[in-house]
C-alpha positions, -999 to +999 in steps of 0.1 A: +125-276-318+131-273-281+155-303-264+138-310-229+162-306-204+158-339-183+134-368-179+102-353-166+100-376-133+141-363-130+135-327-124+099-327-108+106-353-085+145-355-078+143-316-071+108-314-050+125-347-030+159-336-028+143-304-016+121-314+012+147-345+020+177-321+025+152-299+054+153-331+078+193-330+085+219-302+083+244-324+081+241-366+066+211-351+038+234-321+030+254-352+014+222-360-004+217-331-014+250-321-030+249-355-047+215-346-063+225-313-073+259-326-086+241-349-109+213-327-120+239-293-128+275-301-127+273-342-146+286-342-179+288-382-187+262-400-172+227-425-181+197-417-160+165-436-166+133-432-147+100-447-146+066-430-132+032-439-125+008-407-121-029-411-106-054-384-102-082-393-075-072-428-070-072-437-108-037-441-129-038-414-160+001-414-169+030-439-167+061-424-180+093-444-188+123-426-197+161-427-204+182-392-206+226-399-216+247-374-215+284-376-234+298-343-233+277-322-255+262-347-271+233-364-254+202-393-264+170-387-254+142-412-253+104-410-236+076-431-239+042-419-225+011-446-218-020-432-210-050-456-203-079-454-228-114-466-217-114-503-232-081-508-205-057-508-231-032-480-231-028-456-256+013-450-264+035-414-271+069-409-271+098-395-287+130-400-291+156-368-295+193-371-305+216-337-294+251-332-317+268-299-301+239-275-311+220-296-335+191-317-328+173-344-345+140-357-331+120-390-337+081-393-328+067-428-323+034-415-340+054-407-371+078-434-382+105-435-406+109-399-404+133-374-381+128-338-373+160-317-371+165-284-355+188-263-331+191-250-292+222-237-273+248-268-263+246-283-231+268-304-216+243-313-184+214-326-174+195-294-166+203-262-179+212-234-150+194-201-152+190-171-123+157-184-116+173-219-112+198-207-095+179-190-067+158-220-062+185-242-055+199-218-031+163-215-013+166-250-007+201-246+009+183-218+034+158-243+045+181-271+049+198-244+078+165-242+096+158-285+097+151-286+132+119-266+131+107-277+099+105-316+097+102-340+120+134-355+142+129-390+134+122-383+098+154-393+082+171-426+085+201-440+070+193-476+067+231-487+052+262-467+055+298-482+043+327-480+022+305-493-012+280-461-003+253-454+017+211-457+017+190-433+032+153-434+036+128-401+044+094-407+057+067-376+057+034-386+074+007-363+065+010-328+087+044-330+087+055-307+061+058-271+069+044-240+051+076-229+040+084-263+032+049-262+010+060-232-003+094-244-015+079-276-034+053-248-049+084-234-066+102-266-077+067-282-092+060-248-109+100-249-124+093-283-135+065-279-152+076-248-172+110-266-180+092-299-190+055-301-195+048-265-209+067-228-205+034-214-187+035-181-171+025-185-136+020-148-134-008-155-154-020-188-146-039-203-126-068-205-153-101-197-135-121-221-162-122-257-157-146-265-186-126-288-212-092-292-195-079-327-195-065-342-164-030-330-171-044-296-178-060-292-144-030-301-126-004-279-146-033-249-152-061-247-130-043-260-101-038-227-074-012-245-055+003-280-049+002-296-009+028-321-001+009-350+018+030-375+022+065-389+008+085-423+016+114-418-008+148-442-008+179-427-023+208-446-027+249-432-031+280-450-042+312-449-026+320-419-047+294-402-031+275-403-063+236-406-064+223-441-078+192-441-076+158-422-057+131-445-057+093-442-033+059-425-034+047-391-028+010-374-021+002-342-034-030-326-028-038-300-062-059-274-049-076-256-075-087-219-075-124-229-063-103-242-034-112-282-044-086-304-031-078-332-054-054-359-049-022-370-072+000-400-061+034-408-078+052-438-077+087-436-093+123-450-096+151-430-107+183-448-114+215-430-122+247-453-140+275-453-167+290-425-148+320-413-172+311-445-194+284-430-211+289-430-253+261-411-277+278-411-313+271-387-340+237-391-354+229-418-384+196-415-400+203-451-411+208-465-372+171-456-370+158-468-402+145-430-409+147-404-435+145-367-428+111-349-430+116-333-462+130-368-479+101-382-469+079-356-488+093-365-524 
């Protein structure tokens, strides 16, 4: 059983943002930056929750709500999927996955009354470093050095600024983003997806087939290469210079390997709190009214 690392809106969108955000200033979204980067690899005791609505071609086909606490090296873990079904309705997913140190217990909303229980390595943040990791975050350093060719002057704006914290907003109009600016997001939508959707090997992928492949499938493996549109993100900081909360839009165009351009809008809100507060206690079957898989067999 594999603990996901972060909230799937988290990672794929507070990284590709923070990313792109940091390119428009070398100095006020530096700040920014180090506050998402702070949160997402050096936070041990903090509650993030996130909400997401994902459309393909105009039409909504995912709204994920999420909420990821850390304590220490214990952490709670709970997402809930919605995916609209043709009468209107909305079909529902989710899980819910409780980390102890190194053990893990996981509860599906398909399958009540029951937990899973496995292991993976300890962690103590939000998103687990690697050399891959690494490197990308230090790309996105080497473009913040080179803003003023890349974005935009006027595309960065603090709208608040004072003792209680600061609001920034970043506005990309389409035609704005640079090809190394493209190619950067390339890299953080590709980590994201292999951290949270599906450990694909983009060495291999794209697939060249289409036939079959759900919508999700098309984006995550027939899709060549992402193009960043358009973006209208707010992020918020505390006094602490702490990151609160990164909420907006972004336009993507998925271009697959025939060279069809298709479009995918996001609409999320990302809200960070309980900083050093946060409490996850030992896990109790009987707090969740479940017994494990094997009880539940007799």
């Amino acid at each position: 059983m594999k603990k996901c690392s972060l909230i799937l809106v988290l990672t794929a969108l507070l990284t590709a943002v923070t990313l792109c955000v940091t390119a428009a200033s070398n100095t006020d979204l530096l700040t920014v930056f180090d506050a998402g980067k702070a949160l997402l690899f050096d936070t041990d005791n903090v509650t993030v929750k996130a909400t997401a609505d994902f459309s393909f071609e105009g039409e909504r086909f995912k709204t994920v709500n999420a909420e990821y606490a850390q304590d220490g090296y214990h952490s709670k873990w709970q997402y809930m999927l919605r995916t609209p079904k043709d009468d209107g309705s909305d079909s529902l997913s989710g899980f819910t996955v409780i980390a102890n140190d190194e053990l893990l217990y996981r509860m599906d909303l398909l399958k009540p009354g029951v937990y899973y229980y496995g292991t993976d390595l300890p962690q103590n943040t939000l998103v687990r470093t690697s050399a891959q990791m690494d490197q990308l975050v230090a790309l996105a350093r080497a473009i913040a050095g080179k803003a003023d060719v890349l974005l935009p002057e006027n595309a960065f704006t603090v709208t608040t600024e004072n003792d209680a914290g600061a609001t920034v907003r970043f506005v990309l109009k389409e035609g704005d983003a640079s090809h190394l600016v493209d190619a950067a997001f390339n890299l953080c939508a590709q980590m994201a997806i292999k951290r949270l959707i599906k450990p694909y090997d983009y060495d291999i992928l794209p697939y060249t087939e289409y036939y079959g492949l759900t919508v999700a499938d098309y984006i995550t493996s027939y899709t060549d290469r992402f193009e960043l549109v358009s973006a209208d993100v707010t992020v918020t900081l505390d006094g602490n210079g702490r990151l609160r909360g990164v909420k907006g839009t972004m336009a993507v165009d998925a271009v697959s390997v025939d060279e069809d351009n298709h479009r995918l809008d996001v609409t999320f809100n990302v809200t960070a709190s309980a900083y050093d507060t946060t409490d996850i206690p030992e896990f109790n079957p009987d707090d969740y009214n479940v017994v494990s898989w094997l009880e539940a067999q007799d």
